[in-house]
N, CA, C and O of each residue as an XYZ file, in Angstrom:
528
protein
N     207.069   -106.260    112.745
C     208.444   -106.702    112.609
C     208.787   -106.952    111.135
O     209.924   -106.703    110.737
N     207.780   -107.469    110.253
C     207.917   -107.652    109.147
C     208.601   -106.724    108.210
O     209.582   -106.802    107.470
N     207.369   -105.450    108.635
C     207.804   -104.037    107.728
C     209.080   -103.281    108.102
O     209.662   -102.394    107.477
N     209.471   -104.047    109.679
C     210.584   -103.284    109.713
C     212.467   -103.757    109.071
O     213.579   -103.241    108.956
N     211.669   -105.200    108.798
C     212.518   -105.897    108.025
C     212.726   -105.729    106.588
O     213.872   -105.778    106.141
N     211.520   -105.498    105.672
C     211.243   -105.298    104.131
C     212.158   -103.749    104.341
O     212.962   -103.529    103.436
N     212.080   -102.729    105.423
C     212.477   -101.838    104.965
C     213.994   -101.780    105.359
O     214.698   -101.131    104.586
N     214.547   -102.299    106.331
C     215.780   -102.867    106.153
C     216.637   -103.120    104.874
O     217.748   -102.763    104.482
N     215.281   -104.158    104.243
C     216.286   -104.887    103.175
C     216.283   -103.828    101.832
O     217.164   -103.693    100.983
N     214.832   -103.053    101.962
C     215.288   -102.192    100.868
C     216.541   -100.898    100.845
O     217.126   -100.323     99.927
N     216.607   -100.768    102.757
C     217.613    -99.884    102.721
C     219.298   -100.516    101.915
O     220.003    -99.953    101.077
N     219.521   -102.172    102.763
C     220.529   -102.289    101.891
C     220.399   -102.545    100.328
O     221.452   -102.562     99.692
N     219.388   -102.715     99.758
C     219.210   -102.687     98.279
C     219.949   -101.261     97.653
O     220.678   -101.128     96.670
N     219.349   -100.065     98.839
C     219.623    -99.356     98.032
C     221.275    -98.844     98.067
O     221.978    -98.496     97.117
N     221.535    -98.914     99.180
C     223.134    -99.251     99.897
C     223.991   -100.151     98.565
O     224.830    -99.333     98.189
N     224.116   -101.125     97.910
C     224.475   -101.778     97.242
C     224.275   -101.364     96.056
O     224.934   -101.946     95.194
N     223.244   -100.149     95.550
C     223.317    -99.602     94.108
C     223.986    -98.603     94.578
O     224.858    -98.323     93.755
N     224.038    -97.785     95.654
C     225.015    -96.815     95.617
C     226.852    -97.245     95.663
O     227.763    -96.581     95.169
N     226.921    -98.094     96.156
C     227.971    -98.552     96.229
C     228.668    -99.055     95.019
O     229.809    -98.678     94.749
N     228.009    -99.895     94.286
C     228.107   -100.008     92.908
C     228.038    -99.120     91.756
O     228.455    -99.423     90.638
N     227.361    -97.739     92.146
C     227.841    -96.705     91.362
C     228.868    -96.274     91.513
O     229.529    -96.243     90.474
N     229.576    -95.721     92.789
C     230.610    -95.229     93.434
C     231.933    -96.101     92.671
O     232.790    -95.505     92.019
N     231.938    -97.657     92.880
C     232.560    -98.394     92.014
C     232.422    -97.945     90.537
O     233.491    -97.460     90.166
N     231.744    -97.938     89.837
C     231.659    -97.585     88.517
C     232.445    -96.298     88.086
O     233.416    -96.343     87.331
N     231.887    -95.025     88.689
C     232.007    -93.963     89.054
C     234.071    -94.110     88.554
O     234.693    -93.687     87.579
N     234.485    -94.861     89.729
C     235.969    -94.936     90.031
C     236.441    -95.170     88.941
O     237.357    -94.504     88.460
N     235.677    -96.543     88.148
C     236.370    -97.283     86.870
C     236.607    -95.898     85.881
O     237.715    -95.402     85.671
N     235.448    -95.444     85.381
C     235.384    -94.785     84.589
C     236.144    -93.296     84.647
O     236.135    -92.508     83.701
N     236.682    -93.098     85.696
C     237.890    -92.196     86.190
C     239.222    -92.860     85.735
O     240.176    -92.267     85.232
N     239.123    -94.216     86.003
C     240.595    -94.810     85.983
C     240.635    -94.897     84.297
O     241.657    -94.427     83.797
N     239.487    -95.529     83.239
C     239.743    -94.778     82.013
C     240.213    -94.251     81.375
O     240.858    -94.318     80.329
N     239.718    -93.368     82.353
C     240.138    -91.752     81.836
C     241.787    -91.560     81.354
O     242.399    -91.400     80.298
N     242.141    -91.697     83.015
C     243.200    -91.791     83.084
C     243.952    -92.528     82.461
O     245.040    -92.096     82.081
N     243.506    -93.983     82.171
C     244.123    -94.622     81.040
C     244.158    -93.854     79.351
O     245.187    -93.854     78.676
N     242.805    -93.218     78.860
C     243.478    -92.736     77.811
C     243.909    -91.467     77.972
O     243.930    -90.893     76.883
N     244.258    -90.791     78.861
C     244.744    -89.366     78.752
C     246.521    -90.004     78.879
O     247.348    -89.437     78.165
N     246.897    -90.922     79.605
C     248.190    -91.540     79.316
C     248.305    -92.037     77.855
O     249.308    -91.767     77.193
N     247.389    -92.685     77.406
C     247.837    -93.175     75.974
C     248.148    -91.994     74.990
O     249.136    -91.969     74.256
N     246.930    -90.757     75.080
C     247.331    -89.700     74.408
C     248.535    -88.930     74.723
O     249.134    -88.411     73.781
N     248.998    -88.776     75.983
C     250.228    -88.242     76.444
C     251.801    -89.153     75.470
O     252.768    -88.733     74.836
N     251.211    -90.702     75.903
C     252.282    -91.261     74.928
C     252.328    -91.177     73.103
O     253.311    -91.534     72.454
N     251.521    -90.834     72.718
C     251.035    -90.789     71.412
C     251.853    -89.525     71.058
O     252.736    -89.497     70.201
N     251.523    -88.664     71.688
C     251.902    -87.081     71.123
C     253.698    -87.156     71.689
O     254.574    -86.714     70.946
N     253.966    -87.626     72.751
C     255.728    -88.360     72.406
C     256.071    -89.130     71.438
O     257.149    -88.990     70.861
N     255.295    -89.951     71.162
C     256.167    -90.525     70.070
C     256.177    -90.183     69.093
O     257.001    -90.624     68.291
N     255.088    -89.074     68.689
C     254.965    -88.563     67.390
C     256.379    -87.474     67.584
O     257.109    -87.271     66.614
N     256.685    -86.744     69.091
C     257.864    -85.636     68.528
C     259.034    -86.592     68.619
O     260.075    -86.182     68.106
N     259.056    -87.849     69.204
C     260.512    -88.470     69.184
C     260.681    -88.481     67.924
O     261.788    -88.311     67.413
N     259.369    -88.728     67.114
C     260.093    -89.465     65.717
C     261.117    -88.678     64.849
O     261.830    -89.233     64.013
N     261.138    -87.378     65.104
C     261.557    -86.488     64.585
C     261.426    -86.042     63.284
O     262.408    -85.723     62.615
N     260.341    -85.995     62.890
C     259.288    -85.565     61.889
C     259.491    -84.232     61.071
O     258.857    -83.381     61.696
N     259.835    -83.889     60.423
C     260.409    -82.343     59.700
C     259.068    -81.671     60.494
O     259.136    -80.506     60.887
N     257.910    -82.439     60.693
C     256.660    -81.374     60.504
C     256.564    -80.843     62.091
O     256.186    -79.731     62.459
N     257.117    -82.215     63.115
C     256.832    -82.058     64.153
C     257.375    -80.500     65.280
O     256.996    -79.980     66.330
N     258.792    -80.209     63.912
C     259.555    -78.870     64.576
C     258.215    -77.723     64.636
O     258.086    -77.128     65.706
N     257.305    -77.432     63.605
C     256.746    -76.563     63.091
C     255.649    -76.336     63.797
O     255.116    -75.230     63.883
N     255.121    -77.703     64.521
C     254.011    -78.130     65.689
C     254.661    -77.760     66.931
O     253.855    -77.530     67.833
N     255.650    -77.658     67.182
C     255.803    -77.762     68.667
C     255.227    -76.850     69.450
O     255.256    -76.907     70.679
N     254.572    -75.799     68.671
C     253.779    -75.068     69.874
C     252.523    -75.615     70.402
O     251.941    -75.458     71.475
N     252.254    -76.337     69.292
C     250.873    -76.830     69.481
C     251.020    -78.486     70.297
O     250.210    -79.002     71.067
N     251.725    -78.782     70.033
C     252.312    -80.212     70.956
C     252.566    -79.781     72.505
O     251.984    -80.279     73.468
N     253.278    -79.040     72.538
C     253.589    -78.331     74.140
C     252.256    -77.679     74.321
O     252.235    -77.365     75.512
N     251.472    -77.421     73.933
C     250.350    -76.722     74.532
C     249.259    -78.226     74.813
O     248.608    -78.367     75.848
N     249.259    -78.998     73.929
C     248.419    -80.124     73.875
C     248.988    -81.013     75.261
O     248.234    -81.273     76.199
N     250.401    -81.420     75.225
C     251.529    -81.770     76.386
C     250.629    -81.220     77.321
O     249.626    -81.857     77.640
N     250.930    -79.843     77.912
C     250.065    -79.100     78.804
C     248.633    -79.301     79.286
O     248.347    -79.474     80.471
N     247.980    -79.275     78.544
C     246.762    -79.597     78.725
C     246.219    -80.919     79.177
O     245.120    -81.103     79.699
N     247.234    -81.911     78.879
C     246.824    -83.214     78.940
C     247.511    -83.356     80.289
O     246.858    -84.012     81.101
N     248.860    -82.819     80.772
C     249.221    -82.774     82.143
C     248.205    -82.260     83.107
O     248.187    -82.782     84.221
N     247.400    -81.355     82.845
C     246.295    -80.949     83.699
C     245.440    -81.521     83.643
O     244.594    -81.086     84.424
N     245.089    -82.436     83.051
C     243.553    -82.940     82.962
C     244.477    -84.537     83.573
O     243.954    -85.146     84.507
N     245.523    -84.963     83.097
C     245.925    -85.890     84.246
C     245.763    -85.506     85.754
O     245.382    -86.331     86.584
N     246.040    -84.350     86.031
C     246.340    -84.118     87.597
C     245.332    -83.676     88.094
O     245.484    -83.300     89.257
N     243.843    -83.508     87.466
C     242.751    -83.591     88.164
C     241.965    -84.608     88.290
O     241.277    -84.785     89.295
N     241.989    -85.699     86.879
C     241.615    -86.592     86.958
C     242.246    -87.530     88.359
O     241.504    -88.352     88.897
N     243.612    -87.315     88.842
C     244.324    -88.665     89.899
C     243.476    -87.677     91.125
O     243.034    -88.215     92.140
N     243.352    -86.459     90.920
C     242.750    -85.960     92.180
C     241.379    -86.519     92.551
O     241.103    -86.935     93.675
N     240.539    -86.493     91.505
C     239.206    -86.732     91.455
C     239.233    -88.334     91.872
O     238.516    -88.690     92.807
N     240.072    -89.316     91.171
C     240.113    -90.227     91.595
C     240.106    -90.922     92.992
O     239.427    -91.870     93.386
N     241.003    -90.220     93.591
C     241.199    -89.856     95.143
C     240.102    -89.291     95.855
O     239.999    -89.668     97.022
N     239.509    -88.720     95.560
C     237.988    -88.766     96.055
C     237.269    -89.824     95.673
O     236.664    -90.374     96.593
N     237.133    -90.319     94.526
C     236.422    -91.414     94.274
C     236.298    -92.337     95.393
O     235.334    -92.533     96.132
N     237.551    -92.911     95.379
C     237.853    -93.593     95.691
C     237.827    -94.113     97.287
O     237.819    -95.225     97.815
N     237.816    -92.419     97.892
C     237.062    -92.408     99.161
C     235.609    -92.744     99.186
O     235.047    -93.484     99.994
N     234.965    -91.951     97.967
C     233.579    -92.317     98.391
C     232.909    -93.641     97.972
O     231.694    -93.806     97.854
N     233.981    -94.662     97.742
C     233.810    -96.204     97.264
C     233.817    -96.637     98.594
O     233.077    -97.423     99.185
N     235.157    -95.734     99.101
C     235.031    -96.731    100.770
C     234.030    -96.352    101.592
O     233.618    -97.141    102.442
N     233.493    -95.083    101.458
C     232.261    -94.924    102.462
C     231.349    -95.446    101.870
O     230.724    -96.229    102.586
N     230.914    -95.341    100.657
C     229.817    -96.576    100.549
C     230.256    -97.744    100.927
O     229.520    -98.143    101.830
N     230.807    -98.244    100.773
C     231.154    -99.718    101.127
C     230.779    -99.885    102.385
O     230.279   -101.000    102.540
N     230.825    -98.917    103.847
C     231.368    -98.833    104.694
C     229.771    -98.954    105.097
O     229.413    -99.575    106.098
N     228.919    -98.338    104.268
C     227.596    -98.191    104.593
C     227.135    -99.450    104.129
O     226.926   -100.321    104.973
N     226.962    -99.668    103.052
C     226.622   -100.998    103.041
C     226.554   -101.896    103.625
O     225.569   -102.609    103.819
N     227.896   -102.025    104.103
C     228.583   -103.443    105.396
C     227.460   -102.954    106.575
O     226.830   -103.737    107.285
N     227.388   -101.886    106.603
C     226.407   -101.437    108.060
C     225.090   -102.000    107.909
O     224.442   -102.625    108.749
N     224.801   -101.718    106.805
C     223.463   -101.624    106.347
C     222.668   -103.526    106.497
O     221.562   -104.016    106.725
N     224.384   -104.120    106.131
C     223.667   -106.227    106.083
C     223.916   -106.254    107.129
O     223.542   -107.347    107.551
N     224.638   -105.323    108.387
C     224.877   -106.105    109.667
C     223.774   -105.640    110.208
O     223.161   -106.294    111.051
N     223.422   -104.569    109.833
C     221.790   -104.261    110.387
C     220.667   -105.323    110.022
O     219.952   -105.757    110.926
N     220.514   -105.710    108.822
C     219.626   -106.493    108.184
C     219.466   -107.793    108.910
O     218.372   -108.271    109.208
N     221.127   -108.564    109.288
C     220.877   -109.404    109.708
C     221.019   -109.439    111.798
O     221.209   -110.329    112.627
N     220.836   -108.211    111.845
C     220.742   -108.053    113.405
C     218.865   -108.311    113.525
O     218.198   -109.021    114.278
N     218.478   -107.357    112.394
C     216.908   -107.316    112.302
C     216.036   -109.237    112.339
O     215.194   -109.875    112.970
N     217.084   -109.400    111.087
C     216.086   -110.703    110.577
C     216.693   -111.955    111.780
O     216.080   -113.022    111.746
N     217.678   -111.856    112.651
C     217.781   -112.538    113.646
C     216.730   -112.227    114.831
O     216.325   -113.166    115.516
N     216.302   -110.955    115.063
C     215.773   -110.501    115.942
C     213.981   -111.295    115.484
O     213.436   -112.193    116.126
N     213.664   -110.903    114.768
C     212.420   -110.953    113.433
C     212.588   -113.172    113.920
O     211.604   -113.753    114.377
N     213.533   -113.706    113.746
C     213.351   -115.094    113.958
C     213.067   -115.460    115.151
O     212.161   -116.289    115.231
N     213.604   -115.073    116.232
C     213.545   -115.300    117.575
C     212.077   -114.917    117.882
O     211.200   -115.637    118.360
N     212.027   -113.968    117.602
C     210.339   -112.929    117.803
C     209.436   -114.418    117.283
O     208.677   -115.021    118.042
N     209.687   -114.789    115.981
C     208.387   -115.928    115.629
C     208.534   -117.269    116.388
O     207.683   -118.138    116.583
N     209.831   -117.213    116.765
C     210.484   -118.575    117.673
C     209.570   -118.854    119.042
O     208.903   -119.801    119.458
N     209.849   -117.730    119.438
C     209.266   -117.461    120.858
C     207.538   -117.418    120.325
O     206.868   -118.151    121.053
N     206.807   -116.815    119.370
C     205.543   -116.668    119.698
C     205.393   -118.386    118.960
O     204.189   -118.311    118.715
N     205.682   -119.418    118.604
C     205.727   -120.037    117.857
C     205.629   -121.450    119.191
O     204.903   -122.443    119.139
N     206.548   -121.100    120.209
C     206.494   -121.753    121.469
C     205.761   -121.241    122.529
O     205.279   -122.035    123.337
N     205.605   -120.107    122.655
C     204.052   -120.000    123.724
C     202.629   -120.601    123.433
O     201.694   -120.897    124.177
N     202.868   -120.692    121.673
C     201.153   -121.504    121.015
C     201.404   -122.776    121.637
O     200.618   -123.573    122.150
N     202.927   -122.819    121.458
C     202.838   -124.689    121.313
C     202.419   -125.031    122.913
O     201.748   -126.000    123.268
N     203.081   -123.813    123.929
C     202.956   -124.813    125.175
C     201.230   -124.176    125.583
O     200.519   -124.792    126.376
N     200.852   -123.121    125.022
C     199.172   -122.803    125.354
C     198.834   -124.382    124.754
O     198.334   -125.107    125.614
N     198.993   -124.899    123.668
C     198.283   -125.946    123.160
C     198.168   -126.919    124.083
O     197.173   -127.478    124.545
N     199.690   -127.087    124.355
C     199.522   -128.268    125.404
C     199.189   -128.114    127.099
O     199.200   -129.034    127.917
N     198.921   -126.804    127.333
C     198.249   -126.528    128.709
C     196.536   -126.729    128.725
O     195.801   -126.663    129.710
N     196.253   -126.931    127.649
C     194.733   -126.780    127.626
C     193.945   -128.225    127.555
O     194.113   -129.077    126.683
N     193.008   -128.305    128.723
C     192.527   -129.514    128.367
C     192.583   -130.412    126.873
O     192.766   -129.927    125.756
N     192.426   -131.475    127.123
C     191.875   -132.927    125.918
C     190.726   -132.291    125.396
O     190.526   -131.857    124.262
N     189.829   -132.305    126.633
C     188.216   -132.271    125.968
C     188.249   -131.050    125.560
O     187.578   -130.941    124.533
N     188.813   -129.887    125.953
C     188.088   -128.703    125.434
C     188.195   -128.283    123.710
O     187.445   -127.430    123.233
N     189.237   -129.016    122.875
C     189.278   -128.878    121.938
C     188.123   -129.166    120.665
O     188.065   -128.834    119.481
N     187.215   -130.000    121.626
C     185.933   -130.571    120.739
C     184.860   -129.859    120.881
O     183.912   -130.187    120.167
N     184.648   -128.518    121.962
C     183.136   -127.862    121.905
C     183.499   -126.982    121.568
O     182.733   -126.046    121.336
């Protein structure tokens, strides 16, 4: 019962680093997405300013524009997966402690019970026989 408990708990150990990657995983998407917006705003405000130089760039601004629109719209995609696979880990995890503690309830009762058959063998057995 023991080993089937240690391996329980290492399953949710490992349940809880995956899950916590999956989390990570997400952040570092959302990042992303945070600076691919900052650069999106950057390269606007550089053509609002209306810059003599910025006329002369605009191919290269609209192409940069472009590029950064696509790498936004895979990044919110990717995110969206992420973000699923945060909830299925999660989902496993939660499985994984309700298992643990279905086990280590089971695992208590198990020592409960052998813990009270000693006690009442103890007390079924003669006085004297405990001394030869």
């Amino acid at each position: 019962m023991k080993r089937r408990l240690q391996a329980i708990r290492r399953l949710v150990a490992v349940q809880d680093q995956l899950r916590r990657l999956a989390e990570w995983k997400l952040a570092d998407i959302d990042r992303q997405i945070a600076e691919v917006a900052a650069a999106q705003a950057d390269l606007d405000r550089f053509v609002d300013r209306s810059h003599p130089i910025s006329g002369m760039l605009l191919g290269v601004v609209t192409a940069q524009r472009r590029r950064l629109g696509v790498r936004a719209a895979q990044l919110k995609e990717a995110r969206v997966g992420q973000a699923e696979r945060v909830l299925e880990a999660s989902r496993s995890f939660k499985l994984a402690e309700n298992i643990e503690g279905r086990v280590d309830e089971e695992d208590r009762r198990h020592r409960e019970k052998a813990e009270l058959a000693e006690l009442i063998e103890s007390a079924l057995q003669p006085r004297g026989a405990d001394s030869h």
